[in-house]
N, C-alpha and C positions, 0 to 999 in steps of 0.2 A: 740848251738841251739839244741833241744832234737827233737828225730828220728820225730815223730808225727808231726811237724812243717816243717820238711826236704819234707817232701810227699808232702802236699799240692803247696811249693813252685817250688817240680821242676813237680808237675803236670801242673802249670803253666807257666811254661817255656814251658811245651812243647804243650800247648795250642797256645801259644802263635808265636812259631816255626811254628806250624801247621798253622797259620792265615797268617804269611808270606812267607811259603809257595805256599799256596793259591795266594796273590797277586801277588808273583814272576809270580807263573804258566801264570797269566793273564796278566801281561807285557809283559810275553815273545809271547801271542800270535798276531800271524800278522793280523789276522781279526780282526776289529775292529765291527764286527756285526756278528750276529753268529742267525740262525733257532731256537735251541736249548735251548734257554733261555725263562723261562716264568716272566714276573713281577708279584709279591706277592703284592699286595697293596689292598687286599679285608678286611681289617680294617678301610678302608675310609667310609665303608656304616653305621660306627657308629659315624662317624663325618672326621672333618678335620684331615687328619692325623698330628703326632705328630714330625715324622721321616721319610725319603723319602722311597719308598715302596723298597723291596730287588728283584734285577735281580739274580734271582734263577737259575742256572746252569742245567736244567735238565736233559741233555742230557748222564753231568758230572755225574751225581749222578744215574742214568741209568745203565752207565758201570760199575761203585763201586759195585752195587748192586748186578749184574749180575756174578760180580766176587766173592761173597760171597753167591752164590746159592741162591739168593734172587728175589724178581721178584714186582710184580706192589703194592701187597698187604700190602709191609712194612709200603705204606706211606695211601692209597686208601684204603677206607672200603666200601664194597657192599653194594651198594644201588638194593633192590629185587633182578633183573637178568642183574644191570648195574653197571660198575664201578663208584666210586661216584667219579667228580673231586676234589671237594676241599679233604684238608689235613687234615685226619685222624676226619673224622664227615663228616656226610650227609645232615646234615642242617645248619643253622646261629642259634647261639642261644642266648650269649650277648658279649661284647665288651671284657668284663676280661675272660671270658671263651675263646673264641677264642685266646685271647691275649696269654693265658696259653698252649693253645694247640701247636699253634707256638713255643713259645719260649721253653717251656720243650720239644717237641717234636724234634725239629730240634740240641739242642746243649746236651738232653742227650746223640742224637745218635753218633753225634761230640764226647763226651768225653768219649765214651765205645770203640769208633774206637780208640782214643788214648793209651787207657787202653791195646789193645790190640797189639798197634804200630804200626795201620796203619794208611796210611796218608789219615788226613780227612780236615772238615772244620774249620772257625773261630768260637769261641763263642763270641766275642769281638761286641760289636752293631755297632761300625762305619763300621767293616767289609763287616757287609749283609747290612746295609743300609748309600750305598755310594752314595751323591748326584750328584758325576761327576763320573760315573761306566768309568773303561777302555774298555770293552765291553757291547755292546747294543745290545738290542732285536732286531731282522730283521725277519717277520715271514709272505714273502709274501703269498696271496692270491692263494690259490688252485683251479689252471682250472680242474675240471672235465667234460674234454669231453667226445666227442663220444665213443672217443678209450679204458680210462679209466671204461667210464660208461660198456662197452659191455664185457668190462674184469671181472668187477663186476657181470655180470648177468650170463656169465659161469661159473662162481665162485658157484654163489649162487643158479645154476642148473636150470636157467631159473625161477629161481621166484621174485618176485618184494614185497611180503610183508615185509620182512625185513628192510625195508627203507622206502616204498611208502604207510603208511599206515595213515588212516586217523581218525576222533575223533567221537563216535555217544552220542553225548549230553544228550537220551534219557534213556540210556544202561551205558553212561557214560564209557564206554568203547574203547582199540583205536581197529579199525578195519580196513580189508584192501577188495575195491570192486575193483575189476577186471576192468581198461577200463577206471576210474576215479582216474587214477594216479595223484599227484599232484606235482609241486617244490616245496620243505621244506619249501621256506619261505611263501606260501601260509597260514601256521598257526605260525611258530618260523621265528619273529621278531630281530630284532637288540638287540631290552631288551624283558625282560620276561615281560609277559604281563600275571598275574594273577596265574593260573597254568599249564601255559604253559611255558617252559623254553627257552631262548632266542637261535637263531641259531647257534650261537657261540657253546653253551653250547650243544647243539642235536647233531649238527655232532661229536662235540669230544667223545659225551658219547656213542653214537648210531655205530660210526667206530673205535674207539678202545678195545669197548665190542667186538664186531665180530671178530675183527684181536686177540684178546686174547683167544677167543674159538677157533677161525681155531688152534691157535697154541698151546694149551693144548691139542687138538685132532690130532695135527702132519697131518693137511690138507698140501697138498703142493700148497701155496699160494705165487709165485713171492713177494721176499719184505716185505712180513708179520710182520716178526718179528722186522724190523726198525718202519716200519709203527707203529705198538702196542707200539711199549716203546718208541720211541724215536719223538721228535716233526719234527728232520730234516728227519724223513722219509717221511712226507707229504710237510715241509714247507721251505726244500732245493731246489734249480732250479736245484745245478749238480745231486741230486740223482730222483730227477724226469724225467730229461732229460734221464738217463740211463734205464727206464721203457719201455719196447720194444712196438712200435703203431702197431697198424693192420692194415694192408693192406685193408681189409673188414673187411664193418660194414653193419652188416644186419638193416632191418628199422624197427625202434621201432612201434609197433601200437598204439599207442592213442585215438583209431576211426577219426584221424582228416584227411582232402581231399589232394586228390592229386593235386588238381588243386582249384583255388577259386578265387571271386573276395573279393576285398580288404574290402569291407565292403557288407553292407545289399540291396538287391533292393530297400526296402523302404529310402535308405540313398540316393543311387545312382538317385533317379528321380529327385531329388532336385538340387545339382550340376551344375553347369553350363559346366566343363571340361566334356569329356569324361570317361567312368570308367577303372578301370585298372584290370585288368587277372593275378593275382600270382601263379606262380608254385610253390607251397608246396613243392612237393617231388624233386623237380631239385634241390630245395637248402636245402634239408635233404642228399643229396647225397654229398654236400660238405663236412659234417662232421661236419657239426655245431650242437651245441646243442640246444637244446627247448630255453634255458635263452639268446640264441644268440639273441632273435630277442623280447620273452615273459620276460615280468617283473616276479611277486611274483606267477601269477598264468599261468593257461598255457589256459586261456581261449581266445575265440580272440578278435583283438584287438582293437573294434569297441564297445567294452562291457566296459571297461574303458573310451578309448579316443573318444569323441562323436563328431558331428558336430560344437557343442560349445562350448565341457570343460564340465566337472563334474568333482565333487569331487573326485571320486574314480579315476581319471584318472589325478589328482594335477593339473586339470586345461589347460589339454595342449591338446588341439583340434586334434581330428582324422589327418587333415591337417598338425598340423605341429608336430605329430608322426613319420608320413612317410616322413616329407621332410625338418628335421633339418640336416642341413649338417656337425656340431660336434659333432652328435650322433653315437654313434655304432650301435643300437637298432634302427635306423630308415631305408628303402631305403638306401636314398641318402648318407646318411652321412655313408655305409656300401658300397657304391660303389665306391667313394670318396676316402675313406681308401683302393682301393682293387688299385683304381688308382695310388696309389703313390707305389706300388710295384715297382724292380727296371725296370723290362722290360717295365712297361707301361709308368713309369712316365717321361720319355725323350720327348715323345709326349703331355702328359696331363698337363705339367706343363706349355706349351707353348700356351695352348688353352685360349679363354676368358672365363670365366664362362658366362652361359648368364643367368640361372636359380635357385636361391633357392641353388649357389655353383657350379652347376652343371657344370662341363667343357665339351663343344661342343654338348652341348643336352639339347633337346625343350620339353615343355610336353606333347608332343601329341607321343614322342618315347615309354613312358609307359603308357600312358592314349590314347588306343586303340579304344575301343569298345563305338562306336556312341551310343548317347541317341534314337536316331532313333532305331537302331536295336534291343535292349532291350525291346526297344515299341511293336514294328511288333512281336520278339516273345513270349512277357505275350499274346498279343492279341491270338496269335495263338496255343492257351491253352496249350504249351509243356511247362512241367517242366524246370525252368531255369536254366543249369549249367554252368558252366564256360567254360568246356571242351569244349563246343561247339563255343566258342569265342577265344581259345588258336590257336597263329598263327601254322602253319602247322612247323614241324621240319625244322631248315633250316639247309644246311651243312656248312662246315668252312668258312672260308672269302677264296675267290679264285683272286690272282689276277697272269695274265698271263708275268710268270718273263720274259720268253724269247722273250714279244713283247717290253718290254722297253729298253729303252737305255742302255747298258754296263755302258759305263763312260759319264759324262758330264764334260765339259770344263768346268771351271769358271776362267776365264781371263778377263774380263771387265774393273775391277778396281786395275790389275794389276801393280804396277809402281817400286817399289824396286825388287818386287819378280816375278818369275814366274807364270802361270798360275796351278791351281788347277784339278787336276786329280780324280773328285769326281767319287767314284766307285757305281755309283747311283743303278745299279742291284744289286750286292752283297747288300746293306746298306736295299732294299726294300725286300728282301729274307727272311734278320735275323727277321726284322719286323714283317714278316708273319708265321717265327717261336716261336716269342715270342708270337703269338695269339693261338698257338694249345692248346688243350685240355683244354679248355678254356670255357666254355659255357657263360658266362658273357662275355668275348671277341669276343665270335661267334656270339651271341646274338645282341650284339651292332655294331659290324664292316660288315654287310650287304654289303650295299655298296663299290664297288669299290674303291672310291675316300674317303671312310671317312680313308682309311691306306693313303692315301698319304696327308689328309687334314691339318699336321701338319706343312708338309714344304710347301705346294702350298695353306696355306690357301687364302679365299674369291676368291678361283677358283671356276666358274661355273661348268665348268665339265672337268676332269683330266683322263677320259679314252681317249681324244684324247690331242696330246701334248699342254701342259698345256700355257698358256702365260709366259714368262720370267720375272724375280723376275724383273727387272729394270722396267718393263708396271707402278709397281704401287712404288715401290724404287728409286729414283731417284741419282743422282750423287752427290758428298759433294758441287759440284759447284752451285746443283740445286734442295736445300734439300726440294722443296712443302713449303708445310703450317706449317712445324713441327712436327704435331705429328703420321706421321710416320716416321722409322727411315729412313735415307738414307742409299743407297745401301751399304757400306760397313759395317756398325754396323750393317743392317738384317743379315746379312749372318755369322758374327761371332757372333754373339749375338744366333740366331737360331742354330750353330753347338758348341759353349762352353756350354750353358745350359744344352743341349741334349747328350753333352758327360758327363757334371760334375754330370746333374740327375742320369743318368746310371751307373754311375762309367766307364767310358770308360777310358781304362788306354793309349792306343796304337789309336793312334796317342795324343800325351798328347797336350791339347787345348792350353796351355797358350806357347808350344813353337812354334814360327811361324815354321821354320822349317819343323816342325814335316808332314804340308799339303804343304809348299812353298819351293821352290829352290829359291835360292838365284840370282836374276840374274849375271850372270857374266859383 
């Protein structure tokens, strides 16, 4: 065989080497899903692909780079003052041309790295486009909260046009007005819509333009440099988690109120309920964000969701905005969720819903403010705010430990076992520790009797000693009409729930033992 033939063949061999290397590398990996990986399949927008789309290693090909004194530009051409996403072109422009761009692009680099002996990628086609890949794309959704957002704004020295900037149709230019901040997806959509670029596409291009300047200018920016080149520096949970939160977070100004009712006087006359009084700023104080509660826009939310449904509102009435109870975005369905927390949900799980989900509450708990009084004062020509209907501060739920009983017997239905040494103070204590700093818990637990309403429910009144669970449980001998339980399935039934809700480890529910002696 003559020299000129010898080259070719053992360049192939070690192309070839090099491709299973590559898939070794990826067998050997023990996550089967990885941030770090993008899918290639942007040749479908000229028809049905041909070949399944290739799971692109980014992350992989990041580090290579980085270690060849290389950086974003190898593969990314600037677009004006933005990185461009796609590969190596700033537009679409036909099927063989893109085609070209890929495939010369991606395996001459492949074969100059071998050229040189380092280990690089496959040029082989089944290689990049494997239909059962061994790793998969996983590229959760990025919460940008409060903590996040405010880390952002000291970053960027208190200014908001870098992000919060808007479009004047007129001027045709994008512009940023002070006070009329918007959420991104108030113009970038899911898809591109015209020439507007789809959201997707704004934030990647819009946050890793910035995180590439701070770090050509050697800003000292927490995380930057993962952020910029790497996808697992936004689309990892363990390296998000390591992102240190702030203790305070000062409030955003939006011109929006501290206090409001939930919709418009002229909505509110019509109504038969009573109206309801929202604190604004108590629940910007928990650290939620705008999008916690606001869809696309941040406008309110009586401007979409109407008394009947509109369009721009997909049809879902003011009514059942605030009181869908698997929404997150609604009330109820946001207090619901706060319910099943593990301190609360020992009690709430045992409640009946009676309302729209709601466990142990009526609608007159937030549908406060009489139609009457709203009357009396338009009549009485003062300006109408909310404030003046907000109940007065109240302090935490108080209830007095040292008047209650220590322990309570429970011996009644005692017969194998001994009697039960329920440590009823300490149990009502933890209770009233799990309500502190709470304003949603302070808010709702008023009343004396609604902390004890869980074990003494359809008690009239539990600040003086309650009736004894047997008044309405009766004995296995004398089980009622059925459908309540009898006395000994209330009592285990009411204490395994409310320890398995909680996680309550000590005294473990399923061993008798654990609350019974054994009689001798």
């Amino acid at each position: 065989m003559k020299f000129k033939h010898i080259v070719p063949a053992l360049m192939g061999v070690v192309f070839i080497m090099s491709a299973l290397t590559i898939i070794a590398d990826q067998q050997k990996e023990t996550r089967k899903s990885r941030a770090g990986i993008v899918v290639i399949d942007s040749m479908k927008g000229f028809g049905v692909l041909e070949r399944s789309g290739v799971l692109f290693p980014h992350d992989k090909h990041t580090d290579a780079l980085e270690k060849q004194g290389k950086d974003c530009d190898t593969c990314h051409l600037t677009d004006g003052d933005k990185l461009s996403l796609k590969f190596k072109r700033t537009q679409e422009t036909d099927r063989d041309s893109t085609l070209d761009i890929y495939h010369n692009g991606c395996i001459s680099c492949h074969e100059e790295n071998a050229k040189l002996e380092i280990q690089t990628g496959p040029v082989e086609c089944g290689t990049c486009h494997q239909a059962e890949p061994v790793v998969v794309s996983v590229q959760p959704v990025v919460h940008f909260d409060a903590s996040l957002h405010q880390r952002h704004i000291e970053a960027a020295d208190n200014t908001c046009e870098s992000c919060h900037h808007g479009y004047n149709a007129e001027k045709k230019e994008i512009v940023y007005v002070k006070g009329a901040e918007e959420s991104c997806r108030t113009c970038h959509k899911d898809q591109a819509q015209g020439d507007v670029i789809s959201y997707r596409a704004a934030t990647h291009q819009q946050c890793i333009s910035c995180h590439q300047k701070d770090e050509k200018e050697k800003k000292k920016i927490e995380n930057k440099a993962v952020a910029a080149a790497k996808c697992a520096g936004c689309h990892d949970q363990e390296l998000l988690q390591q992102i240190v939160r702030l203790d305070t977070i000062p409030r955003l100004d939006r011109n929006q109120p501290d206090i409001t009712f939930i919709k418009s006087l002229d909505d509110m006359t019509r109504p038969l309920l009573d109206a309801v009084v929202f604190n604004h700023k108590q629940h910007e104080e928990r650290g939620l964000t705008c999008s916690t509660c606001h869809h696309e826009t941040l406008n309110a939310c009586e401007s979409c969701h109407t008394l009947s449904g509109s369009k721009e509102g997909q049809g879902v009435t003011l009514a059942q905005a605030m009181h869908k109870a698997g929404s997150d975005r609604s009330c109820i369905g946001c207090h619901n969720k706060e319910q099943q927390a593990t301190a609360c949900v020992g009690c709430h799980s045992l409640m009946p819903d009676t309302v729209h989900g709601v466990k142990g509450q009526s609608c007159q708990t937030c549908h406060s403010v009489s139609m009457a009084m709203l009357r009396e004062h338009k009549a009485s020509g003062k300006k109408l705010l909310a404030k003046d209907y907000l109940p007065a501060p109240v302090p935490e739920t108080r209830v007095d430990i040292q008047a209650l009983p220590e322990e309570v017997l429970i011996g009644r239905i005692s017969e194998q076992y001994e009697a039960v040494h329920f440590p009823h103070r300490d149990i009502v204590a933890a209770l009233m520790d799990n309500l502190k700093g709470s304003n949603l818990a302070t808010s709702f637990h008023q009343g004396k009797d609604l902390v004890c309403q869980s074990c003494h429910h359809n008690s009239p009144d539990v600040t003086n000693p309650p009736p004894s669970c047997n008044s309405c449980h009766s004995s296995s001998t004398d089980a009622g009409d059925g459908h309540i339980p009898e006395i000994k399935a209330a009592y285990h039934r009411q204490c395994f729930e409310c320890h398995a809700a909680m996680e309550i480890k000590n005294p473990v529910s399923t061993d008798c033992v654990a609350c019974h002696e054994e009689k001798k």
